[in-house]
TORPA-4810 file (N, C-alpha, C, O; in nm, 3 decimals):
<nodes>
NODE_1_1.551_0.954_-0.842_1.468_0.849_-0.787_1.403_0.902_-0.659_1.470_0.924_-0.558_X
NODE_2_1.227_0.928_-0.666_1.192_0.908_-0.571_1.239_0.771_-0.425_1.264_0.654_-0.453_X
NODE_3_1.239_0.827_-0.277_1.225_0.754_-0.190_1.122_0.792_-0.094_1.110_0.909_-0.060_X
NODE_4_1.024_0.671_-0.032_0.908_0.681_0.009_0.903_0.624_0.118_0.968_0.519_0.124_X
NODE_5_0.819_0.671_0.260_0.859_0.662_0.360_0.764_0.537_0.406_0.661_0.502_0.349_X
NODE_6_0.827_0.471_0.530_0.685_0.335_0.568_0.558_0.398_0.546_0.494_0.355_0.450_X
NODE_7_0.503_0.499_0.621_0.371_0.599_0.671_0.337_0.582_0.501_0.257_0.494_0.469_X
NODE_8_0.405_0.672_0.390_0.345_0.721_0.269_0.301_0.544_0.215_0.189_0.519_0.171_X
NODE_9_0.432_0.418_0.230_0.368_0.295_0.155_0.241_0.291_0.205_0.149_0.303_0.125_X
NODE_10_0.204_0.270_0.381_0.126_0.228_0.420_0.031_0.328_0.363_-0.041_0.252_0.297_X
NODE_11_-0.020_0.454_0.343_-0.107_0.565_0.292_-0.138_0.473_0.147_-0.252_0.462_0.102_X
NODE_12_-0.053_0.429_0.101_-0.059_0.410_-0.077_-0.129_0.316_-0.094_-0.207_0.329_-0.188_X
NODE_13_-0.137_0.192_-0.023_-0.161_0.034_-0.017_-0.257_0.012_0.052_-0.310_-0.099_0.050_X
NODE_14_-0.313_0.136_0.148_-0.426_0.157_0.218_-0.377_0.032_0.370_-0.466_-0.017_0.439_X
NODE_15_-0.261_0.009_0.390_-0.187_-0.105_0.484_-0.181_-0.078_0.598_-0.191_0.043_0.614_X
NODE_16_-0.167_-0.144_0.705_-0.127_-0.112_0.840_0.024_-0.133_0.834_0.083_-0.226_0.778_X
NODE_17_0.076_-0.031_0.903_0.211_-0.072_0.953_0.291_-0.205_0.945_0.406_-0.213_0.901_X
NODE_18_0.217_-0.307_0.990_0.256_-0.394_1.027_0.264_-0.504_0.918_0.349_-0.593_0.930_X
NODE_19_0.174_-0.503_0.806_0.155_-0.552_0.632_0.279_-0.497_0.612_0.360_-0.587_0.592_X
NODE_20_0.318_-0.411_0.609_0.426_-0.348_0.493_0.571_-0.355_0.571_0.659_-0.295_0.509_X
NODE_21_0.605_-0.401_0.667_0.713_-0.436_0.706_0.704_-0.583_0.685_0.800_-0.646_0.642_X
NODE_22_0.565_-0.651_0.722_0.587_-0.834_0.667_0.615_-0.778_0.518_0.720_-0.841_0.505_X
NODE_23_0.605_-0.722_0.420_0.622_-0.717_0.276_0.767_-0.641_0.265_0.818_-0.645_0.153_X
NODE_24_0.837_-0.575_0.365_0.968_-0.562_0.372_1.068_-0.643_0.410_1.182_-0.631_0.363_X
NODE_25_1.032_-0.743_0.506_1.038_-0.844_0.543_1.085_-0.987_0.434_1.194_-1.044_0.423_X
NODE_26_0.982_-1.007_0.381_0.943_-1.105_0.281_1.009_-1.097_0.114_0.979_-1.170_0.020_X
NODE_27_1.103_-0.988_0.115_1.150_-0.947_0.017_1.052_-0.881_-0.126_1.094_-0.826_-0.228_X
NODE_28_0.904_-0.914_-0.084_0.852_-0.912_-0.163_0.801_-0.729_-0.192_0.734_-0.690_-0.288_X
NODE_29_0.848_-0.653_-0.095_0.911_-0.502_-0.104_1.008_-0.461_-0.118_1.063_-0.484_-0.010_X
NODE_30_1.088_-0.404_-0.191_1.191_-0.346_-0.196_1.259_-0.211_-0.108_1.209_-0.099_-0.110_X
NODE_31_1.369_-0.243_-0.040_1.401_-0.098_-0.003_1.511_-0.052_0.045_1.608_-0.085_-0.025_X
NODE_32_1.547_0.033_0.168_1.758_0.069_0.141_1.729_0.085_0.277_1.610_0.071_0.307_X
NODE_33_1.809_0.110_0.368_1.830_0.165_0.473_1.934_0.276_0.472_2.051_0.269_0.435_X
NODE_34_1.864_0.381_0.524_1.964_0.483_0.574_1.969_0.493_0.671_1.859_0.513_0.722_X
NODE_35_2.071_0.489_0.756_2.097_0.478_0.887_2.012_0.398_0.975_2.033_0.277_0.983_X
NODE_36_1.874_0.480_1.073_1.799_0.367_1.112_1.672_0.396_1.020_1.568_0.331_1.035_X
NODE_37_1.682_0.475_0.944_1.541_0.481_0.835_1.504_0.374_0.686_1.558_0.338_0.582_X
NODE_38_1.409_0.362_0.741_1.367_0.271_0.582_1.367_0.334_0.505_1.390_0.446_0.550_X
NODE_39_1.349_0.340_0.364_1.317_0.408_0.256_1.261_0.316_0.106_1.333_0.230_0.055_X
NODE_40_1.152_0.343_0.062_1.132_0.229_-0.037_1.104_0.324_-0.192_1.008_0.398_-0.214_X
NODE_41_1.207_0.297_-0.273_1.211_0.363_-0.386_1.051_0.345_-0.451_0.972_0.255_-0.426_X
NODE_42_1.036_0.447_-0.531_0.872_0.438_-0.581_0.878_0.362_-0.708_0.774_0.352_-0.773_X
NODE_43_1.003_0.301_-0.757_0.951_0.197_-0.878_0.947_0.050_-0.812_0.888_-0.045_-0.864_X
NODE_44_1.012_0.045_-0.700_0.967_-0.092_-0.596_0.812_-0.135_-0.613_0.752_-0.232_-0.660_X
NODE_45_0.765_0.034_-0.526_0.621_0.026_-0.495_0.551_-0.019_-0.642_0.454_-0.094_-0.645_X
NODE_46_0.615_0.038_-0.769_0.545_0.009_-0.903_0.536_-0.137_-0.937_0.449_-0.220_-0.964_X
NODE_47_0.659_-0.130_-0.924_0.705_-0.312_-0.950_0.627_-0.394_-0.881_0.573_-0.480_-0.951_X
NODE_48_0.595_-0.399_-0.730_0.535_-0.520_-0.600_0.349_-0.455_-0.694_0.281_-0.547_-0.740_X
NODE_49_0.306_-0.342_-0.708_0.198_-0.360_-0.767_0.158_-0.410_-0.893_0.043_-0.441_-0.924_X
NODE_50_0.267_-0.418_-0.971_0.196_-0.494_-1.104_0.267_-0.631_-1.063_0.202_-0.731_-1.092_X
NODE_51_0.376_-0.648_-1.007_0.357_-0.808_-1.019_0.239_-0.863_-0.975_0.195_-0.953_-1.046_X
NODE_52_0.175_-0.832_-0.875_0.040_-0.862_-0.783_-0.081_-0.849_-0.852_-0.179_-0.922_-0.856_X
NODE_53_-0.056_-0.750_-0.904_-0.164_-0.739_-1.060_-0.148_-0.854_-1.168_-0.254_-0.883_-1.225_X
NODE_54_-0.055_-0.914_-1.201_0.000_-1.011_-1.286_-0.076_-1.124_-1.238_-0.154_-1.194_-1.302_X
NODE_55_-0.038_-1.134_-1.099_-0.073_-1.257_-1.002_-0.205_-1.306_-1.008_-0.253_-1.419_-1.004_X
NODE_56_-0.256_-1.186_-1.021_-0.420_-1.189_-0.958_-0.473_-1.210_-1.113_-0.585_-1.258_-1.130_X
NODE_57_-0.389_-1.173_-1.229_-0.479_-1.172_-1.392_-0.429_-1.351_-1.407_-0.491_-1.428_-1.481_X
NODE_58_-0.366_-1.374_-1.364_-0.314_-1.543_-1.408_-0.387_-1.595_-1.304_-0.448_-1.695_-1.341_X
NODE_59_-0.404_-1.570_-1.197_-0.521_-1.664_-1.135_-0.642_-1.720_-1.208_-0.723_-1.791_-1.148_X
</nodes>
């Protein structure tokens, strides 16, 4: 299992810092802590994008 760092989500999602901790936050990201590091597995990142994709096709 890939793990992916805040910097790379925010790179991926095109996000500021501060989006992707409210989405770490909000449960609606997935992720682990190691020690004081975040880490967000890359089927999280898969998962929070197609549900959102889902979201946006049922709108």
């Amino acid at each position: 299992m890939d793990l992916l760092t805040v910097p790379q989500v925010m790179a991926r999602l095109q996000l500021g810092r501060s989006a992707v901790y409210d989405l770490l936050r909000s449960g609606q990201l997935a992720s682990i802590t190691l020690g004081r590091a975040r880490r967000i597995p890359t089927h999280a990142l898969t998962d929070f994008i197609r549900t959102r994709l889902e979201q946006e096709a049922a709108a």
